[in-house]
mmCIF file of the N, C-alpha and C atoms, coordinates in Angstrom:
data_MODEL
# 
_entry.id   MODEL 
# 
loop_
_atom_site.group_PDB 
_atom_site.id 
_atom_site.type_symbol 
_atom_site.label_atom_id 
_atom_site.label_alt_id 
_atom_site.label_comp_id 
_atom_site.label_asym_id 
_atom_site.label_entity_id 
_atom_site.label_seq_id 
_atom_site.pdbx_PDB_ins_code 
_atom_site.Cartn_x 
_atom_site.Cartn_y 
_atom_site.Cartn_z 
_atom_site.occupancy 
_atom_site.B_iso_or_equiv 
_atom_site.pdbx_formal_charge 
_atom_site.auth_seq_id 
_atom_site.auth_comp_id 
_atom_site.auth_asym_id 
_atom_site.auth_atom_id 
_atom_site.pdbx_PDB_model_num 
ATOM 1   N N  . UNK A 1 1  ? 5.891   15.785  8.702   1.00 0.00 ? 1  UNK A N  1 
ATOM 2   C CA . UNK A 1 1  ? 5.807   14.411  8.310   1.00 0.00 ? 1  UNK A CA 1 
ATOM 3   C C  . UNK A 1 1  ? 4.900   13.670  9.289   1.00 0.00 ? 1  UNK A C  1 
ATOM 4   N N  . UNK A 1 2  ? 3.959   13.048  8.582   1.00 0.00 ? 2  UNK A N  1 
ATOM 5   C CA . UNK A 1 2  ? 3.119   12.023  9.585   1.00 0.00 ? 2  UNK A CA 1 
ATOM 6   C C  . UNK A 1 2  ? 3.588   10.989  10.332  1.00 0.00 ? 2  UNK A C  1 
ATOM 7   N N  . UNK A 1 3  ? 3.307   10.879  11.314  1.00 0.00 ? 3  UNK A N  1 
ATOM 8   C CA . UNK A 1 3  ? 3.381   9.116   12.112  1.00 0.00 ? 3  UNK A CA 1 
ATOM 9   C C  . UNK A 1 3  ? 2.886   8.693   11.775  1.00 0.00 ? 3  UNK A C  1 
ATOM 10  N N  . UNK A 1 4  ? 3.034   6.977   11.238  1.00 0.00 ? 4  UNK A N  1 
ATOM 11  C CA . UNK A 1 4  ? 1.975   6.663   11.030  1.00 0.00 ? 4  UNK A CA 1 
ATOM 12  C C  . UNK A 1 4  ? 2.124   5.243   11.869  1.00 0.00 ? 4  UNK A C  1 
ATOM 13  N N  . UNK A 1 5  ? 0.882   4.899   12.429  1.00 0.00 ? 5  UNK A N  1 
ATOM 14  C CA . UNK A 1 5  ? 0.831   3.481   13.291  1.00 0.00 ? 5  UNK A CA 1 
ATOM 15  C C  . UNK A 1 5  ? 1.470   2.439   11.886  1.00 0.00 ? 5  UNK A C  1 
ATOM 16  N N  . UNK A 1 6  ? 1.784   1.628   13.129  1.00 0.00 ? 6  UNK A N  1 
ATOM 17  C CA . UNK A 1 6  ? 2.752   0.010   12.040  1.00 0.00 ? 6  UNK A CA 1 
ATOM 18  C C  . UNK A 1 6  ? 1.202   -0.519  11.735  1.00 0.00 ? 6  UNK A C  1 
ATOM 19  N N  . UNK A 1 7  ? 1.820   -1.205  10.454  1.00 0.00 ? 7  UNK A N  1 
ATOM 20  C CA . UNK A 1 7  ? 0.595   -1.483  10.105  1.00 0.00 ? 7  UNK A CA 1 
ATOM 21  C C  . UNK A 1 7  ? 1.538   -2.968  8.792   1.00 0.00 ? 7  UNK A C  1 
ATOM 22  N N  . UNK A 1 8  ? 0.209   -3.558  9.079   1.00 0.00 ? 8  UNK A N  1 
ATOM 23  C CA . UNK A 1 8  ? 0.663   -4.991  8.491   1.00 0.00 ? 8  UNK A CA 1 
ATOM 24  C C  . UNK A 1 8  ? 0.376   -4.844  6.898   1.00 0.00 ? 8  UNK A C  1 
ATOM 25  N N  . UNK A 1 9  ? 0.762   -5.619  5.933   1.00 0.00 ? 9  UNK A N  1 
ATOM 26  C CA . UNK A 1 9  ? 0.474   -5.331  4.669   1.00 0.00 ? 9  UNK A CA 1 
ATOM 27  C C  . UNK A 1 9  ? -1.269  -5.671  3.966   1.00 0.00 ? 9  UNK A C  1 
ATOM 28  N N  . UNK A 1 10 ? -1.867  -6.377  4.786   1.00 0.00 ? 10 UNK A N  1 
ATOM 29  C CA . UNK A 1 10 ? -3.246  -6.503  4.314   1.00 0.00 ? 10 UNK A CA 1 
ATOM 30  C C  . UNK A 1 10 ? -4.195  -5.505  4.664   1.00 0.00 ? 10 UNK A C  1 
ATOM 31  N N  . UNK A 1 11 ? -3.746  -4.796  5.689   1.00 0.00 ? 11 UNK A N  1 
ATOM 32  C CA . UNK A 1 11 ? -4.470  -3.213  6.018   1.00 0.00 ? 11 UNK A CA 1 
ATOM 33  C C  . UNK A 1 11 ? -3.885  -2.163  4.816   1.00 0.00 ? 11 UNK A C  1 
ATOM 34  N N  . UNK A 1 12 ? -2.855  -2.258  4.139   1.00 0.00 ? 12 UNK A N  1 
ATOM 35  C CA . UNK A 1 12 ? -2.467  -1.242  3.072   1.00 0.00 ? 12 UNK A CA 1 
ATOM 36  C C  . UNK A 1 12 ? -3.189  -1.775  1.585   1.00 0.00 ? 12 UNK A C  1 
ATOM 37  N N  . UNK A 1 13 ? -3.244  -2.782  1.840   1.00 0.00 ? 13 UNK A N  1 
ATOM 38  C CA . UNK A 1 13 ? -4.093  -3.767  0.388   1.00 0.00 ? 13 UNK A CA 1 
ATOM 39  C C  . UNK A 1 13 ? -5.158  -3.208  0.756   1.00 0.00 ? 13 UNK A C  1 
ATOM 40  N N  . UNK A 1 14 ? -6.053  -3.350  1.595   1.00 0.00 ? 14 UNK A N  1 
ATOM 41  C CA . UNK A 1 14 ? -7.539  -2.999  1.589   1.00 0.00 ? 14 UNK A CA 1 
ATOM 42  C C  . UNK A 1 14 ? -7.349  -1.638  1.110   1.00 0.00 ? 14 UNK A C  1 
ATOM 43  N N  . UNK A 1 15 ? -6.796  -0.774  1.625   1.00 0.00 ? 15 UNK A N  1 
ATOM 44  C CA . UNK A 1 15 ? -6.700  0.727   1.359   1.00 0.00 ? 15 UNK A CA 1 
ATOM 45  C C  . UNK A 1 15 ? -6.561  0.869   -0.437  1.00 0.00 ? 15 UNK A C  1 
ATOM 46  N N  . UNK A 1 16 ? -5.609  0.196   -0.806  1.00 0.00 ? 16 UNK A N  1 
ATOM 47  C CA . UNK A 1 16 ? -5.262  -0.018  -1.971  1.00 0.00 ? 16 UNK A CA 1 
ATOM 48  C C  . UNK A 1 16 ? -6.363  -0.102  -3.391  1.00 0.00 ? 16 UNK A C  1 
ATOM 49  N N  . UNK A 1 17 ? -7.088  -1.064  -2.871  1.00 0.00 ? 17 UNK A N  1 
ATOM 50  C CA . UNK A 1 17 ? -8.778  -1.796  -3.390  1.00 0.00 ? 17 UNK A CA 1 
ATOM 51  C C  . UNK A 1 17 ? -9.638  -1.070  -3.222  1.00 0.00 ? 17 UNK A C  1 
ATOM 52  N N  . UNK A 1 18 ? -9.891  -0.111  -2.151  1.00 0.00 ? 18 UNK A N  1 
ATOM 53  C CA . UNK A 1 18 ? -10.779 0.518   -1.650  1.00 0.00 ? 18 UNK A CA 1 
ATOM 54  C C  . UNK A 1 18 ? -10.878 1.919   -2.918  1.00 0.00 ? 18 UNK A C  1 
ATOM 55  N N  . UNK A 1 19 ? -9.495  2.522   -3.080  1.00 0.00 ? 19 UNK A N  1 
ATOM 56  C CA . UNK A 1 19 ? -9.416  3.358   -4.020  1.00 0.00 ? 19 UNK A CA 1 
ATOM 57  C C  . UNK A 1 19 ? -9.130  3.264   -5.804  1.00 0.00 ? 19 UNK A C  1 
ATOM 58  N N  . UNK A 1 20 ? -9.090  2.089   -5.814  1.00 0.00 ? 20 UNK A N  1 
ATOM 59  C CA . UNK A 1 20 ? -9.183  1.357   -7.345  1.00 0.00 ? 20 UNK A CA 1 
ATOM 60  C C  . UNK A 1 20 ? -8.123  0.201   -7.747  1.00 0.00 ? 20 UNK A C  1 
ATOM 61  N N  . UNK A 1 21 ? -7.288  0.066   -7.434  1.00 0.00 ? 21 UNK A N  1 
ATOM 62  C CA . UNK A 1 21 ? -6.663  -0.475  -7.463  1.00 0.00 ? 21 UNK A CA 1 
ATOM 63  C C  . UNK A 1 21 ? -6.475  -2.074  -7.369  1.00 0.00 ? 21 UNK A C  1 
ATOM 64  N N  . UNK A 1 22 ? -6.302  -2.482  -8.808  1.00 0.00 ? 22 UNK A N  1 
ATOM 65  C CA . UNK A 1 22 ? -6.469  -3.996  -9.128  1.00 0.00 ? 22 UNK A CA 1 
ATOM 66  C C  . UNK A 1 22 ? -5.126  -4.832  -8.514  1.00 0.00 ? 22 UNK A C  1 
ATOM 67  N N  . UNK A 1 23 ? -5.426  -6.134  -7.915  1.00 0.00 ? 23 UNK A N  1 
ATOM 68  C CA . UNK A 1 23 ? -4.413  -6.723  -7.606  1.00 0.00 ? 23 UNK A CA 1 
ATOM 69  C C  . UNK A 1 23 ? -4.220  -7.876  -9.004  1.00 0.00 ? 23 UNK A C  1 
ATOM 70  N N  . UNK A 1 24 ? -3.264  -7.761  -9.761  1.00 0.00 ? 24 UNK A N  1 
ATOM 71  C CA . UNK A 1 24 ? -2.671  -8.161  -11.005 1.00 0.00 ? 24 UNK A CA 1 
ATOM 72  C C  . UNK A 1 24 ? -1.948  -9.718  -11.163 1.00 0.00 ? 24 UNK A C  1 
ATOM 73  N N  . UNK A 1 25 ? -0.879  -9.562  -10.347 1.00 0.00 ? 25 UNK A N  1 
ATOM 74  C CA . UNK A 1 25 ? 0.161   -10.835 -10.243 1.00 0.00 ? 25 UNK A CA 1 
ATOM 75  C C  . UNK A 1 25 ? 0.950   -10.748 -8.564  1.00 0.00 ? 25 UNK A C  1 
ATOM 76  N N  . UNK A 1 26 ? 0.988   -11.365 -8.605  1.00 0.00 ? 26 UNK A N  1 
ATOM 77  C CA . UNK A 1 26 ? 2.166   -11.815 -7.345  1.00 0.00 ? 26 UNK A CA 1 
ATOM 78  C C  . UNK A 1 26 ? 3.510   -12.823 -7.385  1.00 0.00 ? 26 UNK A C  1 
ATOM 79  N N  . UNK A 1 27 ? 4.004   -12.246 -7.088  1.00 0.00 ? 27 UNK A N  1 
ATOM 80  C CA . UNK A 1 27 ? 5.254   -13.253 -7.672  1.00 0.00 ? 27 UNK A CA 1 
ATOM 81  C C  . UNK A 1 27 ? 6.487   -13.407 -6.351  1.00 0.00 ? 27 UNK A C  1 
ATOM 82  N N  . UNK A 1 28 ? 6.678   -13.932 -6.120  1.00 0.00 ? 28 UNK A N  1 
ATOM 83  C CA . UNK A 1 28 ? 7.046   -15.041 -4.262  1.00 0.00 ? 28 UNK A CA 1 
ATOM 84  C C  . UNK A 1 28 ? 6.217   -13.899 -3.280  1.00 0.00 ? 28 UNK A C  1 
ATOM 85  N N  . UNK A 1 29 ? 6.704   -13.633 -2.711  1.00 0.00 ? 29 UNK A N  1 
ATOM 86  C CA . UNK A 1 29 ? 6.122   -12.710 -1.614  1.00 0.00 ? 29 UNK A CA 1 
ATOM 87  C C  . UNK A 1 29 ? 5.601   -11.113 -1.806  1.00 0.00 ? 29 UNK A C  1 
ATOM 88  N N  . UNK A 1 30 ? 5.757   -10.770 -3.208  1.00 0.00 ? 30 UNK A N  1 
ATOM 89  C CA . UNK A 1 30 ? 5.325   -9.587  -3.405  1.00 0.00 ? 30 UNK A CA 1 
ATOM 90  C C  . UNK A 1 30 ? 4.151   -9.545  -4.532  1.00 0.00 ? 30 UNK A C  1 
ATOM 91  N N  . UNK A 1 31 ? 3.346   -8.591  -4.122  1.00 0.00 ? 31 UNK A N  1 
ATOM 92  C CA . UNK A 1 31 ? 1.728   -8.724  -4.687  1.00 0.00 ? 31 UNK A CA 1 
ATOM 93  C C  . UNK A 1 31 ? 1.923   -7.161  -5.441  1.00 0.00 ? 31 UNK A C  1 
ATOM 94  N N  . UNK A 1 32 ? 1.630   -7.246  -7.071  1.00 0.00 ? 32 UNK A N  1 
ATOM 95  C CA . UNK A 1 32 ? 1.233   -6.148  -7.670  1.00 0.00 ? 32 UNK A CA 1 
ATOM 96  C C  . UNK A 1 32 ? 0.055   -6.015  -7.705  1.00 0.00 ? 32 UNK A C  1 
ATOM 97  N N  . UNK A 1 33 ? -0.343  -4.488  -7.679  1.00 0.00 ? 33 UNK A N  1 
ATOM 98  C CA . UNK A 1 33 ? -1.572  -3.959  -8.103  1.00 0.00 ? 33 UNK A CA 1 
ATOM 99  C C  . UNK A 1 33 ? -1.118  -2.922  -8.767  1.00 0.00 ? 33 UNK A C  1 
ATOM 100 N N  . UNK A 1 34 ? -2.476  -2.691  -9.508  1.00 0.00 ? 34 UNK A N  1 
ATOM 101 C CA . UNK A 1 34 ? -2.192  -1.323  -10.918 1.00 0.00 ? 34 UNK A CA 1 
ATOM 102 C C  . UNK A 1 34 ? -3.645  -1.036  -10.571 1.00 0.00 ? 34 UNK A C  1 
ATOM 103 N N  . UNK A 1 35 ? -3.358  0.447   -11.286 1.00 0.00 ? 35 UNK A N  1 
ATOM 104 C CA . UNK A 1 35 ? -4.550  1.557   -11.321 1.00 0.00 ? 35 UNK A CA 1 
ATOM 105 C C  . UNK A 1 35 ? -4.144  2.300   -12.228 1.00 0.00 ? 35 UNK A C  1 
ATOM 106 N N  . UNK A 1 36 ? -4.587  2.028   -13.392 1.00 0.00 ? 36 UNK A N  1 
ATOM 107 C CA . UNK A 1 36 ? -4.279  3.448   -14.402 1.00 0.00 ? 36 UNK A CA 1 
ATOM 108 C C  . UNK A 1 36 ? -3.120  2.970   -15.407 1.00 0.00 ? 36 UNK A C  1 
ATOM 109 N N  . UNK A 1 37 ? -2.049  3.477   -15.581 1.00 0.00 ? 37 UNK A N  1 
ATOM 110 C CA . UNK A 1 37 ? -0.995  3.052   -15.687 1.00 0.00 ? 37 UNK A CA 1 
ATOM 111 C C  . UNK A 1 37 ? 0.331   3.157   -14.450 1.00 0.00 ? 37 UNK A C  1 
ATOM 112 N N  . UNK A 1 38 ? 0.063   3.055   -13.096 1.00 0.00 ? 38 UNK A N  1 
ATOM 113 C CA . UNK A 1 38 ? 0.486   2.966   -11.892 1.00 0.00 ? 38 UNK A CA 1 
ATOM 114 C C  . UNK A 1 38 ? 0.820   1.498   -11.408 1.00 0.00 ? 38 UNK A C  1 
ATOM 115 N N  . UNK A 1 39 ? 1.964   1.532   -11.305 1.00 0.00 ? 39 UNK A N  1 
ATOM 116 C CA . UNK A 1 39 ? 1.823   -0.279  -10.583 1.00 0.00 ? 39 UNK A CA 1 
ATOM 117 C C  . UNK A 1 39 ? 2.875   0.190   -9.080  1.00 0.00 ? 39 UNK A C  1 
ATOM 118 N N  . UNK A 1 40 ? 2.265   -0.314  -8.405  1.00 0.00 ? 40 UNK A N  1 
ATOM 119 C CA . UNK A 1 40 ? 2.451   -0.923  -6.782  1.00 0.00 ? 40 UNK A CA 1 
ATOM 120 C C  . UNK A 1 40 ? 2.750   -2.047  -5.951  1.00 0.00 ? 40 UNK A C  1 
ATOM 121 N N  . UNK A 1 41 ? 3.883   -2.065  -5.823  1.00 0.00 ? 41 UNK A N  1 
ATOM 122 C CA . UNK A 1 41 ? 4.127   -3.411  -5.340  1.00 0.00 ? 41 UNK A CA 1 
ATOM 123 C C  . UNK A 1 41 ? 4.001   -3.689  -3.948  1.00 0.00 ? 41 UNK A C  1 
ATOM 124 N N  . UNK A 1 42 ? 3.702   -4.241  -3.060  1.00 0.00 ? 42 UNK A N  1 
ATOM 125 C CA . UNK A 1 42 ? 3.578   -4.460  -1.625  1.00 0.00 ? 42 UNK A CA 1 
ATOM 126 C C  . UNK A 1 42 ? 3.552   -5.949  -1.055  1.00 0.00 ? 42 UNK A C  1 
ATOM 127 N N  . UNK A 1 43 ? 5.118   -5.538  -0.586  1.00 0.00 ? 43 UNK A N  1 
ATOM 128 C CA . UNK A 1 43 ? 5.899   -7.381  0.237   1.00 0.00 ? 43 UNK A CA 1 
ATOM 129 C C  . UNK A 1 43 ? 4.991   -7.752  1.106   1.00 0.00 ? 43 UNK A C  1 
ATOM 130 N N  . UNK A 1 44 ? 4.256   -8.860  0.862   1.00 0.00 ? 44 UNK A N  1 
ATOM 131 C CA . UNK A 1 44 ? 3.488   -9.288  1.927   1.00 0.00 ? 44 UNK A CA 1 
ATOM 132 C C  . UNK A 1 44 ? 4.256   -10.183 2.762   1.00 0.00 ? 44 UNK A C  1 
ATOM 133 N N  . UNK A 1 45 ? 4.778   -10.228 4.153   1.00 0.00 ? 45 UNK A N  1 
ATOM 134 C CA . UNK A 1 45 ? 5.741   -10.908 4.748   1.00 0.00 ? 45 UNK A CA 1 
ATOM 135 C C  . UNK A 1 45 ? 4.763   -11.026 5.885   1.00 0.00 ? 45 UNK A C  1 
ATOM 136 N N  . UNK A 1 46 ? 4.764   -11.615 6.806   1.00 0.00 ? 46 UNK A N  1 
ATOM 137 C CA . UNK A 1 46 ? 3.976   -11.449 8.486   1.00 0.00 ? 46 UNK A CA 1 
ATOM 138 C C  . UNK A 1 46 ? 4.507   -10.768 9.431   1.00 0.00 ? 46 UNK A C  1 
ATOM 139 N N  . UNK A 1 47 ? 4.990   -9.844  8.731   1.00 0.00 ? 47 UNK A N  1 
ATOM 140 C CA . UNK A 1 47 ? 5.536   -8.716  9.968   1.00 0.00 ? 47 UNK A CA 1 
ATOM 141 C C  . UNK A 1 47 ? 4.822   -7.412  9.597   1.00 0.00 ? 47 UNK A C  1 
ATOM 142 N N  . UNK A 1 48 ? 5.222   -6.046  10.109  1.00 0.00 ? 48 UNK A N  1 
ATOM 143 C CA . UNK A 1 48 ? 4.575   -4.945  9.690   1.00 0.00 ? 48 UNK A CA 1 
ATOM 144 C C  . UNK A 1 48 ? 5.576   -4.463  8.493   1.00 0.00 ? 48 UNK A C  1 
ATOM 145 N N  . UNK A 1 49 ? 5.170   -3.562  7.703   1.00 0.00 ? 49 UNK A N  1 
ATOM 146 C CA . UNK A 1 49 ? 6.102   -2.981  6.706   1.00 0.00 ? 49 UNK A CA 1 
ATOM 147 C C  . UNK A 1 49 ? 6.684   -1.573  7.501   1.00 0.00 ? 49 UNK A C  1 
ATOM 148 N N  . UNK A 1 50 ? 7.695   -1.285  6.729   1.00 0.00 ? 50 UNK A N  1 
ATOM 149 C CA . UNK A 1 50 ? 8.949   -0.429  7.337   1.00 0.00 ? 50 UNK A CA 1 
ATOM 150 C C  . UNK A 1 50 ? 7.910   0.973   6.878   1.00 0.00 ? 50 UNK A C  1 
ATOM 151 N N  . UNK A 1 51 ? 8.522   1.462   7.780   1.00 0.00 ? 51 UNK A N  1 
ATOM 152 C CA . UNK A 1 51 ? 7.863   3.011   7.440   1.00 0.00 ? 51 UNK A CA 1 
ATOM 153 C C  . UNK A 1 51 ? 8.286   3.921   6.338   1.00 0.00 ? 51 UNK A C  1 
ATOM 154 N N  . UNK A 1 52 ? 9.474   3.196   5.610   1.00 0.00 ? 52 UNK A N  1 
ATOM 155 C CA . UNK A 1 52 ? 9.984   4.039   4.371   1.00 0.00 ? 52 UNK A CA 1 
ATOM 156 C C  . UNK A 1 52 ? 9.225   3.220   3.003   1.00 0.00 ? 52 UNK A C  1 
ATOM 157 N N  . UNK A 1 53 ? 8.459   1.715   3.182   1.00 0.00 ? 53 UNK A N  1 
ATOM 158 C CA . UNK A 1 53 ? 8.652   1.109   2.121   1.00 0.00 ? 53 UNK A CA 1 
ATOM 159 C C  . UNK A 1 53 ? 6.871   1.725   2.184   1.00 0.00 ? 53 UNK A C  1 
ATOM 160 N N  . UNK A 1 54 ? 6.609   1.890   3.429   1.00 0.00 ? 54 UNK A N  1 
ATOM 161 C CA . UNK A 1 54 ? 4.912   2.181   3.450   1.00 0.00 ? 54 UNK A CA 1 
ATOM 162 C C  . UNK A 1 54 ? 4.831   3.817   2.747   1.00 0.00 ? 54 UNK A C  1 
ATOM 163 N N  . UNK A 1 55 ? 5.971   4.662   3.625   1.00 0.00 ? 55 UNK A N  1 
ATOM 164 C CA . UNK A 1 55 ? 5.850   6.157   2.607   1.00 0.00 ? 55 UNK A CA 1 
ATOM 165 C C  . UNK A 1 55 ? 5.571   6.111   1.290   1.00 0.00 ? 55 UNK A C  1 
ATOM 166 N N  . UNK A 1 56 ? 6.386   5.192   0.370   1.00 0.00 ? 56 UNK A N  1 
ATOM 167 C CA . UNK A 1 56 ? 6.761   5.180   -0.584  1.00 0.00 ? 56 UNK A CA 1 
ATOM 168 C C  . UNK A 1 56 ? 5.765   4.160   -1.507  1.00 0.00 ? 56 UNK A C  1 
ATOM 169 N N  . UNK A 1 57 ? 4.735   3.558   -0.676  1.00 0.00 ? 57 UNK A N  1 
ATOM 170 C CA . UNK A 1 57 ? 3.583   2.794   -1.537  1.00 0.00 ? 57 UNK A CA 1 
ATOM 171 C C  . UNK A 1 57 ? 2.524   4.129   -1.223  1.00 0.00 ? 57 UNK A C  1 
ATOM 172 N N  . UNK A 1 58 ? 2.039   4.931   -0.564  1.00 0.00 ? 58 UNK A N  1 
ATOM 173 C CA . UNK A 1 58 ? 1.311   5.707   -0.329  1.00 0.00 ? 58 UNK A CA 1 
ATOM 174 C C  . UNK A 1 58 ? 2.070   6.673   -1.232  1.00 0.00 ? 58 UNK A C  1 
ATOM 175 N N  . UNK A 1 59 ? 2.835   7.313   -1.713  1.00 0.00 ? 59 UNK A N  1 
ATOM 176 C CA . UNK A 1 59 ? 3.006   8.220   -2.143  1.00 0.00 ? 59 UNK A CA 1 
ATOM 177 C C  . UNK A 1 59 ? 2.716   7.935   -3.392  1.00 0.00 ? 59 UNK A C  1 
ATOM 178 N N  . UNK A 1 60 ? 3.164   6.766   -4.507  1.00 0.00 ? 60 UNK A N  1 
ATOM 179 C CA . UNK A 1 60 ? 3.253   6.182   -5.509  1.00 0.00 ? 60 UNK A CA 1 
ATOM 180 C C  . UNK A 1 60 ? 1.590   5.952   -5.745  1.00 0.00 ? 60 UNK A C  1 
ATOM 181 N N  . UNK A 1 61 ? 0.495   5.792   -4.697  1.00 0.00 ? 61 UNK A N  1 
ATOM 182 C CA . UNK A 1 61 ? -0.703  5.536   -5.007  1.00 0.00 ? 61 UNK A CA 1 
ATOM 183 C C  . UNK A 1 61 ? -1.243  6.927   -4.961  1.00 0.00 ? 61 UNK A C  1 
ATOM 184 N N  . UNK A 1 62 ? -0.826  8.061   -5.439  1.00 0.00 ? 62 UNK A N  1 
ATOM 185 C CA . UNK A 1 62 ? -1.460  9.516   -5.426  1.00 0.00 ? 62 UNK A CA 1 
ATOM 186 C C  . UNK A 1 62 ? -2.147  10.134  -4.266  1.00 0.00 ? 62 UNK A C  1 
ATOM 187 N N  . UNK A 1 63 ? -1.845  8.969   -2.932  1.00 0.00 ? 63 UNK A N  1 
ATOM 188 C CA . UNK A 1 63 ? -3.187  9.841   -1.904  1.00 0.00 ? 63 UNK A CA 1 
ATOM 189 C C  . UNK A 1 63 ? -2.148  10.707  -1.191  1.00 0.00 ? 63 UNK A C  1 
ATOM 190 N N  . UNK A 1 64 ? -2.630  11.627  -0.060  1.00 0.00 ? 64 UNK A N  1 
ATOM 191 C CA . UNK A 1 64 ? -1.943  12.306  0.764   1.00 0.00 ? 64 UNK A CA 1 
ATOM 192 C C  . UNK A 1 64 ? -2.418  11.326  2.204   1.00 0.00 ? 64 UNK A C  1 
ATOM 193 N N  . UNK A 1 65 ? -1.106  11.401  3.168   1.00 0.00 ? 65 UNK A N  1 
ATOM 194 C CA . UNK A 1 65 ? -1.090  11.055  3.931   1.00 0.00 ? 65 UNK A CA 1 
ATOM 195 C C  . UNK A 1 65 ? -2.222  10.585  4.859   1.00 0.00 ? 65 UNK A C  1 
ATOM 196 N N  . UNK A 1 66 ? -2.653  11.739  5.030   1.00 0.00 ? 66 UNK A N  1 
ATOM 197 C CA . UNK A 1 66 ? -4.208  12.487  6.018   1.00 0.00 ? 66 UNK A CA 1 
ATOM 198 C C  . UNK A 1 66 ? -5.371  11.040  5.521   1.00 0.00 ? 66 UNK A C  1 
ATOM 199 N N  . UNK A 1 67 ? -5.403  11.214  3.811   1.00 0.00 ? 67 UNK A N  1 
ATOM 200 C CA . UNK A 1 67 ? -6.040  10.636  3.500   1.00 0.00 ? 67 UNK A CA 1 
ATOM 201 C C  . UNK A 1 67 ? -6.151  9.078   3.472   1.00 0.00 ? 67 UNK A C  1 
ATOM 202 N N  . UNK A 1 68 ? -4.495  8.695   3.388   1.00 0.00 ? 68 UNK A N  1 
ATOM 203 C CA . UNK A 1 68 ? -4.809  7.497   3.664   1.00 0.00 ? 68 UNK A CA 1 
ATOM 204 C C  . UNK A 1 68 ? -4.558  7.043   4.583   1.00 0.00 ? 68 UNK A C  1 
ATOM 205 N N  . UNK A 1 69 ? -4.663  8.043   5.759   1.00 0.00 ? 69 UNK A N  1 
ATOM 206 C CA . UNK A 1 69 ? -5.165  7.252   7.157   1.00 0.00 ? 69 UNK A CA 1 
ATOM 207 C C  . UNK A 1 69 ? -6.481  7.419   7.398   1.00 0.00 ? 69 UNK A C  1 
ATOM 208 N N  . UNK A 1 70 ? -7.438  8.142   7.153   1.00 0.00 ? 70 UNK A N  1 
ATOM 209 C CA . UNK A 1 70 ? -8.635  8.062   7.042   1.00 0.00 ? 70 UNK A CA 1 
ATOM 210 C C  . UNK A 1 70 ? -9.613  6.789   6.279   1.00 0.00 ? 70 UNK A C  1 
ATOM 211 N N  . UNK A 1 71 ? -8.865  6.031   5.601   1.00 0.00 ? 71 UNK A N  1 
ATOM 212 C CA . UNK A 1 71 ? -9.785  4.990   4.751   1.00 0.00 ? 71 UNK A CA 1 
ATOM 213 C C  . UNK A 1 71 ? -9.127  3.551   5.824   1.00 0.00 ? 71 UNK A C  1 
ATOM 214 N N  . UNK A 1 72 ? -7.776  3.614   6.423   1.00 0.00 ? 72 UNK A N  1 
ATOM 215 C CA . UNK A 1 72 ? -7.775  2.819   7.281   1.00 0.00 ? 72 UNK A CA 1 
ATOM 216 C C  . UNK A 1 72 ? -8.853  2.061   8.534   1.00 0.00 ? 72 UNK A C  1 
# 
């Protein structure tokens, strides 16, 4: 399993955009994006995101780990 550095939610958005992924609606603090028929949600709060909610947007966006620390 990877480490991965904390990382704030507008560094996972760019990543997000970078690989296709449209930002759609937002609705209070959480921002959808879709790709395909894939939707992704990511809490934008001013803190970093938890390392289970970040596994689990990276996994849901088809990349492998490796990879999406490389577009970071």
């Amino acid at each position: 399993m990877t480490k991965f550095p904390a990382l704030k939610p507008k560094h996972v958005i760019r990543v997000l955009e970078q690989v296709g992924f449209i930002f759609i609606r937002q609705k209070g603090s959480h921002r959808i994006f879709v790709k395909d028929d894939v939707g992704i949600t990511v809490p934008v709060h001013n803190k970093d995101l938890k390392p289970g909610t970040l596994r689990s947007i990276i996994k849901a966006s088809g990349l492998t780990d490796k990879d999406f620390i490389n577009l970071l």
